[in-house]
C-alpha positions as CSV (number, residue, x, y, z in Angstrom):
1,X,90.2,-31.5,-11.9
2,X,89.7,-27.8,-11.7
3,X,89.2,-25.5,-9.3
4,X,88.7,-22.2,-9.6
5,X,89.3,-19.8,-6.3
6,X,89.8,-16.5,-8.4
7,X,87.8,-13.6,-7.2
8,X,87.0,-10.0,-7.8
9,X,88.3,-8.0,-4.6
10,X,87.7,-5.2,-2.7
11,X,85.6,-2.4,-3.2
12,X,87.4,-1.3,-6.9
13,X,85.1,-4.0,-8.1
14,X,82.2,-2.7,-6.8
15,X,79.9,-0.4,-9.1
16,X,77.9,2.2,-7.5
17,X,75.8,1.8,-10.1
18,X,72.6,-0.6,-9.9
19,X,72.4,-3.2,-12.5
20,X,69.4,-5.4,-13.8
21,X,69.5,-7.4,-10.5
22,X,68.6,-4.7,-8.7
23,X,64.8,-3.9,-10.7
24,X,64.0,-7.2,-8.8
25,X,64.0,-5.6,-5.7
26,X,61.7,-2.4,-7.0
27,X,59.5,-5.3,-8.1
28,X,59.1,-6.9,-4.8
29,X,58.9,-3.8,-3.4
30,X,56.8,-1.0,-5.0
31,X,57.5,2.7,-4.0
32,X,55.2,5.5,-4.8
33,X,56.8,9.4,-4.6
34,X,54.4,12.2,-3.9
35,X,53.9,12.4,-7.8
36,X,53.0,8.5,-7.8
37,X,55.7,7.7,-9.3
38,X,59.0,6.8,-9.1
39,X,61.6,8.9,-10.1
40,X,65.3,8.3,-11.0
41,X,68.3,9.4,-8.2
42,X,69.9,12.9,-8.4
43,X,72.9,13.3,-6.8
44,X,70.7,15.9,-4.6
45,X,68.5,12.9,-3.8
46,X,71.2,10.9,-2.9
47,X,73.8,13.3,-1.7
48,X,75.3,12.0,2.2
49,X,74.4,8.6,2.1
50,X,76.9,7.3,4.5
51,X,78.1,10.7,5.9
52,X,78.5,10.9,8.8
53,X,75.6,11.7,11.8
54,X,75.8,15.3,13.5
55,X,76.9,16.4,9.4
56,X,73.2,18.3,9.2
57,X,71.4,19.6,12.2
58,X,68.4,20.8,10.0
59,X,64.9,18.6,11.3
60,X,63.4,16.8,8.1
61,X,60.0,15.8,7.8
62,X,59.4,12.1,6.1
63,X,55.7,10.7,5.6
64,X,54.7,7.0,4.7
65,X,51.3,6.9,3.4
66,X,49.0,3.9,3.7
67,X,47.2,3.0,0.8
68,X,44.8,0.7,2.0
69,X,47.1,-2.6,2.2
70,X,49.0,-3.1,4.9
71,X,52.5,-2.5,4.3
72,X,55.4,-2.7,6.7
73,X,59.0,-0.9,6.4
74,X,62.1,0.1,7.9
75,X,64.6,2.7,7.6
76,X,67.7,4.6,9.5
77,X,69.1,8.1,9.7
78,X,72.3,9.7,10.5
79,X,71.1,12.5,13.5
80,X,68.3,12.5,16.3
81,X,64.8,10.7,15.3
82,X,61.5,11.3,16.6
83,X,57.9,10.4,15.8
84,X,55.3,13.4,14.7
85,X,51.7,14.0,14.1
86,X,51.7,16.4,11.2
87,X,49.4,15.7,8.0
88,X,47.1,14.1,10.3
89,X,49.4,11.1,11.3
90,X,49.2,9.2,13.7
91,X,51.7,8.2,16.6
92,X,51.1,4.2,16.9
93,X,53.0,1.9,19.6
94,X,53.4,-0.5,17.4
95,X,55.8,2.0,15.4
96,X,59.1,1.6,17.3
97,X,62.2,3.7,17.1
98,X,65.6,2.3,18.3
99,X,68.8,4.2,18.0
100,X,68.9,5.8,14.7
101,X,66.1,3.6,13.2
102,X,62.4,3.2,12.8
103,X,60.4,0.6,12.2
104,X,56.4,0.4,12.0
105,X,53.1,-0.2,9.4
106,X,50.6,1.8,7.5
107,X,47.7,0.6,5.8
108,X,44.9,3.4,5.3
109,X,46.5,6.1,8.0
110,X,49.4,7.4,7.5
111,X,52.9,7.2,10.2
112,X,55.4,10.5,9.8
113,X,58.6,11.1,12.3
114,X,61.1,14.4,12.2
115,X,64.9,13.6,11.7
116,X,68.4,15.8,11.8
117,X,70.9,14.7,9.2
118,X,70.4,12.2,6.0
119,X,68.0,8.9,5.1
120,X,70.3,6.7,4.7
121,X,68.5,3.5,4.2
122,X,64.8,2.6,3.7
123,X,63.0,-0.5,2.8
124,X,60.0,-0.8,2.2
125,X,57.5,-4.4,1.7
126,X,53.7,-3.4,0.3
127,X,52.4,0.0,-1.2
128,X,53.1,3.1,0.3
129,X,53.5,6.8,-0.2
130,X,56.7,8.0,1.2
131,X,57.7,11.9,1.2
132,X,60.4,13.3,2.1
133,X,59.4,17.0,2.9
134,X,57.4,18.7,0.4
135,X,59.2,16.1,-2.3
136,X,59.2,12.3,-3.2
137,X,61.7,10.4,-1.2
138,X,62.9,8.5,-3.7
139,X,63.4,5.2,-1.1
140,X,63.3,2.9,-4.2
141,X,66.8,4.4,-5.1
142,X,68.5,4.1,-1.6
143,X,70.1,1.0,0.1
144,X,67.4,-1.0,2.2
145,X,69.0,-1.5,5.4
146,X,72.2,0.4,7.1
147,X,73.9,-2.4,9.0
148,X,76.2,-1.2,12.2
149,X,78.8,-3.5,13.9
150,X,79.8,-1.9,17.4
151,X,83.2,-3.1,19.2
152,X,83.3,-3.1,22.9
153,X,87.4,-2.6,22.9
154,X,89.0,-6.2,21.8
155,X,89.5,-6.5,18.4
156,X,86.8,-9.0,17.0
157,X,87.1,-10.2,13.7
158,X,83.7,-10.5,11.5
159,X,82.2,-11.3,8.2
160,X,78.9,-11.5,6.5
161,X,77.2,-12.1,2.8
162,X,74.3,-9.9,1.6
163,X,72.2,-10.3,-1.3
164,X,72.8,-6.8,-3.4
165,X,74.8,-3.7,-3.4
166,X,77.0,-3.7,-0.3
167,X,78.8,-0.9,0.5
168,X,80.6,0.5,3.2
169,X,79.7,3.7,4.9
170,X,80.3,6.4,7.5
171,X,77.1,6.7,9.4
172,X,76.9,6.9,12.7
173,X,80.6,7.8,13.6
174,X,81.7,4.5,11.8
175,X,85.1,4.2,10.8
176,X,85.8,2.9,6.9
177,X,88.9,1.6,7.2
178,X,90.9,-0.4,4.3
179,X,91.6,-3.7,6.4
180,X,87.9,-4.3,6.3
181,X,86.9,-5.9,2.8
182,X,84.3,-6.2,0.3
183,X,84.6,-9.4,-2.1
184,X,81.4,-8.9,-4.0
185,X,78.4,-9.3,-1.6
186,X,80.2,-10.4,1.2
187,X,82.5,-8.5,3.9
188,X,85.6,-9.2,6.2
189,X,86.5,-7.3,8.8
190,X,87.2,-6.6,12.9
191,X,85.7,-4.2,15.3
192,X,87.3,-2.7,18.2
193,X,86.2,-0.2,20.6
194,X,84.5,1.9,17.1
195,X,82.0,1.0,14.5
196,X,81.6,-0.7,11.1
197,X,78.7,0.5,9.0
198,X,77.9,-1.0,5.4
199,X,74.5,-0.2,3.5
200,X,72.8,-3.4,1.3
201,X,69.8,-4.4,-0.3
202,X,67.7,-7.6,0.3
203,X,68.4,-10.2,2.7
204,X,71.5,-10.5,5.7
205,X,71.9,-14.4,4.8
206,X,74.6,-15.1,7.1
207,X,77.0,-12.8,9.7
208,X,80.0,-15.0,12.0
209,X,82.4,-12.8,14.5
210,X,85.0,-14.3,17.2
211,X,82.8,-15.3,20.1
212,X,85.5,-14.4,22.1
213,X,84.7,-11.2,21.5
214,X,81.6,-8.9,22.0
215,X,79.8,-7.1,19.4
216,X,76.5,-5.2,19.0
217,X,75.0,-5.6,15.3
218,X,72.0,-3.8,14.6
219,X,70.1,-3.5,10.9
220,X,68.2,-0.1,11.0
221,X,68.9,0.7,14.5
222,X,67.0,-2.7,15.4
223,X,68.7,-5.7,16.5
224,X,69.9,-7.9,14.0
225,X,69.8,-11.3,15.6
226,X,72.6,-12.7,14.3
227,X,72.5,-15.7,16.9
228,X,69.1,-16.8,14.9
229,X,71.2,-16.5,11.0
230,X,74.1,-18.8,9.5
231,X,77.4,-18.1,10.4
232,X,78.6,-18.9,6.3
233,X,77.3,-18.7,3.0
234,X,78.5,-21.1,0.8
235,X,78.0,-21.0,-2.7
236,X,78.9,-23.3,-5.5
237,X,79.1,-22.1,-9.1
238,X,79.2,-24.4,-12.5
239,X,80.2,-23.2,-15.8
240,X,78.0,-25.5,-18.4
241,X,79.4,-29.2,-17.3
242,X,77.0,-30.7,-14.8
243,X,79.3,-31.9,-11.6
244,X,78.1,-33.8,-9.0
245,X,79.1,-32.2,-5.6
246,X,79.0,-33.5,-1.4
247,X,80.1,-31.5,1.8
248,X,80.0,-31.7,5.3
249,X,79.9,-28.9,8.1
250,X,80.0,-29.1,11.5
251,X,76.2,-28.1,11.9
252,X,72.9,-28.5,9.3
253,X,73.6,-26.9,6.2
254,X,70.3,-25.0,4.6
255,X,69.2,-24.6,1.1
256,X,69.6,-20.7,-0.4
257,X,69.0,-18.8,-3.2
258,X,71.7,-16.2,-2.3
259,X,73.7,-14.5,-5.4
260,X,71.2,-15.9,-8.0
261,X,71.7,-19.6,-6.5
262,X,68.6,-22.1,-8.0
263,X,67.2,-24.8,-5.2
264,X,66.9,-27.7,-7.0
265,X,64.5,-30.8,-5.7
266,X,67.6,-32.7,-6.6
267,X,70.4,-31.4,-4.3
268,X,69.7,-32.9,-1.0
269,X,71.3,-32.0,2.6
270,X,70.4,-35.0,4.8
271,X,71.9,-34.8,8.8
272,X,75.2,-32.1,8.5
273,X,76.1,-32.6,4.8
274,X,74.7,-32.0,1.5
275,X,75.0,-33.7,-2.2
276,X,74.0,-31.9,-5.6
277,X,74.7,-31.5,-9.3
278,X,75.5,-27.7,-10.5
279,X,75.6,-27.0,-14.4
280,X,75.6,-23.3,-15.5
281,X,74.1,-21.6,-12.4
282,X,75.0,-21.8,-9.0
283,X,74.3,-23.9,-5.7
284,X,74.2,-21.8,-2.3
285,X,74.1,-23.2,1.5
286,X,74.0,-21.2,4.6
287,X,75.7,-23.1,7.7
288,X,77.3,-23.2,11.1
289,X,80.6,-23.9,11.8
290,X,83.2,-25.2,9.7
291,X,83.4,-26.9,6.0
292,X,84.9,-30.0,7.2
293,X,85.4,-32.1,3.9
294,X,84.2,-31.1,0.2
295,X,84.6,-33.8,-3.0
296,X,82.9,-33.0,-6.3
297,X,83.4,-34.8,-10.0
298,X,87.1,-34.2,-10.9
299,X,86.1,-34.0,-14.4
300,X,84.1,-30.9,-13.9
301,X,84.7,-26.8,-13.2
302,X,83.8,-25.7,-10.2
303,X,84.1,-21.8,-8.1
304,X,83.5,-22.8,-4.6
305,X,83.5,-19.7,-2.4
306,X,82.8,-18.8,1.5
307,X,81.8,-15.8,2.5
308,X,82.8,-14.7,-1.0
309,X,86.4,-16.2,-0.2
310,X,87.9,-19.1,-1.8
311,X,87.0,-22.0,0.1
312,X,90.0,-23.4,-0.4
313,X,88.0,-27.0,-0.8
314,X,91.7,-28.7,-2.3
315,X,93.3,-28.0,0.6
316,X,90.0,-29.8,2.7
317,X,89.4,-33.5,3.2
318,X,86.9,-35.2,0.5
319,X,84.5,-36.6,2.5
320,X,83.5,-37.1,7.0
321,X,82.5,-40.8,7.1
322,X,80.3,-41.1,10.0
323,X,79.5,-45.0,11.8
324,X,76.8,-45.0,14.4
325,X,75.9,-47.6,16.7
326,X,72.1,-48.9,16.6
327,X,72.2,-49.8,20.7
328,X,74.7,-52.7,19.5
329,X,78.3,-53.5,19.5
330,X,79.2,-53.5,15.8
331,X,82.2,-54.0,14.4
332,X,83.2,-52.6,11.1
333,X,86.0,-52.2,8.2
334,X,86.4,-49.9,5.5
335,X,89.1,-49.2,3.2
336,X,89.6,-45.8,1.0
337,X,91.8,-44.4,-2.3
338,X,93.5,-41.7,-0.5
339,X,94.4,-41.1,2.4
340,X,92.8,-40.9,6.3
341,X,93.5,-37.4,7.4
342,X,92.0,-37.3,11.0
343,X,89.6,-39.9,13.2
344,X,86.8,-38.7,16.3
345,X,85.2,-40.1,18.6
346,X,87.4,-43.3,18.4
347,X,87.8,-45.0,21.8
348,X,88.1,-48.5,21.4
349,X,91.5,-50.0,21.6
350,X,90.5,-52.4,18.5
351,X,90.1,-49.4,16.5
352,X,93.2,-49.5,13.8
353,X,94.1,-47.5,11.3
354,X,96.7,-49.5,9.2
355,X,97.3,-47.0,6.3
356,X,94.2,-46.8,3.9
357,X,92.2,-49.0,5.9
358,X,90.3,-49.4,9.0
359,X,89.0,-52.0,11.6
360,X,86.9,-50.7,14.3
361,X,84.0,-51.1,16.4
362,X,81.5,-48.5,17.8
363,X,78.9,-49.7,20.6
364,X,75.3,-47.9,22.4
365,X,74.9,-44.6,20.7
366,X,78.2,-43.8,19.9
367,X,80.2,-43.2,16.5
368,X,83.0,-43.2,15.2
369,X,84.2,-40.6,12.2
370,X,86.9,-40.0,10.0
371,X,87.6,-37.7,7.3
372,X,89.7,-39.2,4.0
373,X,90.4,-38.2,0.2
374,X,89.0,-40.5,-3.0
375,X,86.6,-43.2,-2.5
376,X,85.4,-45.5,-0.3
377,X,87.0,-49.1,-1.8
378,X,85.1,-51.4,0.9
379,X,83.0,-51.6,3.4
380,X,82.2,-54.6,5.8
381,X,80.3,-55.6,8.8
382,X,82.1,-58.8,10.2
383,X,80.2,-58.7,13.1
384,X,76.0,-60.1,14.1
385,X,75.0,-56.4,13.7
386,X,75.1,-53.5,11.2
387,X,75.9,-49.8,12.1
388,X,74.7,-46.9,9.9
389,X,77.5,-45.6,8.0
390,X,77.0,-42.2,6.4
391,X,79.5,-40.2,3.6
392,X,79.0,-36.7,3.9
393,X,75.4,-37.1,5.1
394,X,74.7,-39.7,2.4
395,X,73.8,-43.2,3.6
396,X,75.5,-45.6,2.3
397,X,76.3,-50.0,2.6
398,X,78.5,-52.6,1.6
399,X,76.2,-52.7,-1.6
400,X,77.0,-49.4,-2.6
401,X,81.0,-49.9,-2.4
């Protein structure tokens, strides 16, 4: 058995730098400078991303050209933002502005807005023309989205993954402080009564915080629904041996192609757990909750991380053996290679555990679970009727034992 919990940490790791992964995104996304083309960054070009708003109280002019397909965008500053009708724009309610952000569409007019301060995030999905003044503004070479975390005075704790480039920054009055963390495209950190601010590109695929806390998270001045994403990313990387793999969470894990990750017809995730093989790539699931229990193929070479953490899966149970009642009363008995960590949901005063094995009984819609390490050595049903037994959302019978 190995596994691997090493990680690059912190920002020192991080290179300011784009590398190949990042022409995917110009790809997906194709930006046009008042010269048609695009052009590469200049530190003049990119000079104050992430300063800090109020820095330059000079207005700007920036223009997004339709160009006859719709296209949608988004982008934030550092100062004051306001729509404008110059070069014939128009001024559209469907163009919103919120905080320090804009959001709206062009197709074959064209939307422009003054600003004080710096661009400091702009994406862009279709065609479009964007200028920035009299000159190209270069939005294929800035982060997509500026990403703010405001504390309301308790110190709440937070963390998210990204798909590309994260990076912390200063706009807004946000504080960059070295408690909060980058470990590669993920961040940990806690808010109080200031603001966090990171730039990325791509996709937010997950943000968590202490719900006993408040926060207000916003991705180009626009809420960023975080109650609608995964708390977790979880991502599961091979290194050429193909290794079998199951988990349980707490909630429904989903499918991702976060960091690279491949979604293969073969990995499935029935009820709360999923069960895959990973060879050279990598696996990804975003979830709520907790990891509850993790097993994979001992023989193989696993990274398993969370949040771009070590997920710590040795110190976890194996495997969440769930036993529901179909209306009946249905005994049961089971018997496993490790050891039973922790039972739920057990009422019954038949329901023993006499070291690795179990009697029980579960009745109605009720179920009993238990997590344990190794395998499941038996499995009986002494009684008329049959629960459903499932091990780590895989459904499984005396047969299979």
């Amino acid at each position: 058995m190995k596994i691997i919990d090493s990680y690059h940490e912190t920002q020192s790791s991080q290179s300011n730098k784009r590398d190949s992964s990042q022409i995917a995104n110009v790809s997906r996304r194709r930006f046009l400078t008042t010269s048609g083309k695009v052009g590469l960054a200049t530190a003049a070009s990119i000079a104050g991303i992430g300063q800090a708003a109020g820095a330059d109280t000079k207005e700007r002019d920036l223009l997004i050209q339709g160009l006859g397909e719709r296209a949608t965008y988004s982008f934030a500053v550092s100062g004051n933002l306001e729509k404008d009708s110059y070069s014939g724009a128009d001024i559209d309610d469907t163009d919103t502005i919120t905080n320090n952000g804009a959001s709206g569409r062009v197709e074959n007019g064209g939307d422009a807005y003054t600003f004080t301060g710096d661009l400091l995030a702009f994406d862009l999905n279709g065609e479009a023309q964007v200028s920035l003044g009299a000159h190209g503004a270069r939005v294929g070479n800035r982060p997509d989205y500026l990403l703010e975390i405001e504390g309301f005075g308790m110190h709440t704790p937070y963390s998210f993954s990204v798909e590309d480039n994260l990076q912390k920054s200063a706009a807004g009055d946000a504080t960059i402080s070295s408690s909060d963390d980058i470990v590669e495209q993920s961040a940990h950190g806690a808010v109080g009564s200031g603001t966090d601010a990171y730039t990325f590109d791509g996709s937010l695929h997950a943000f968590d915080f202490d719900s006993s806390g408040e926060v207000n998270v916003t991705l180009n001045g626009k809420p960023a629904r975080i109650g609608q994403r995964s708390d977790h990313l979880l991502v599961i990387e091979g290194f050429g041996t193909n290794t079998r793999y199951s988990f349980m969470t707490s909630n429904y894990p989903f499918k991702s192609d976060a960091q690279g990750a491949t979604i293969d017809p073969q990995d499935e995730n029935p009820t709360n757990g999923a069960f895959g093989v990973v060879g050279g790539g990598k696996d990804a699931y975003t979830y709520d909750g907790h990891l509850r229990a993790f097993d994979f193929d001992r023989s193989g070479e696993l990274r398993i991380t969370i949040d771009g953490k070590p997920a710590h899966v040795g110190d976890r149970p194996d495997r969440v053996l769930r036993i529901f009642a179909d209306g009946e009363y249905s005994p049961y008995e089971f018997s496993v290679s490790g050891s039973i960590r922790e039972k739920k949901g057990v009422e019954s005063q038949q329901d023993t555990i006499n070291g690795k094995s179990v009697s029980g009984a579960v009745s109605g819609q009720g179920n009993d679970q238990y997590t344990f390490d190794g395998e499941l050595t038996s499995l009986s049903f002494p009684g008329e009727n049959s629960p459903l037994v499932h091990s780590n959302g895989e459904r499984v019978s005396p047969n299979d034992v």
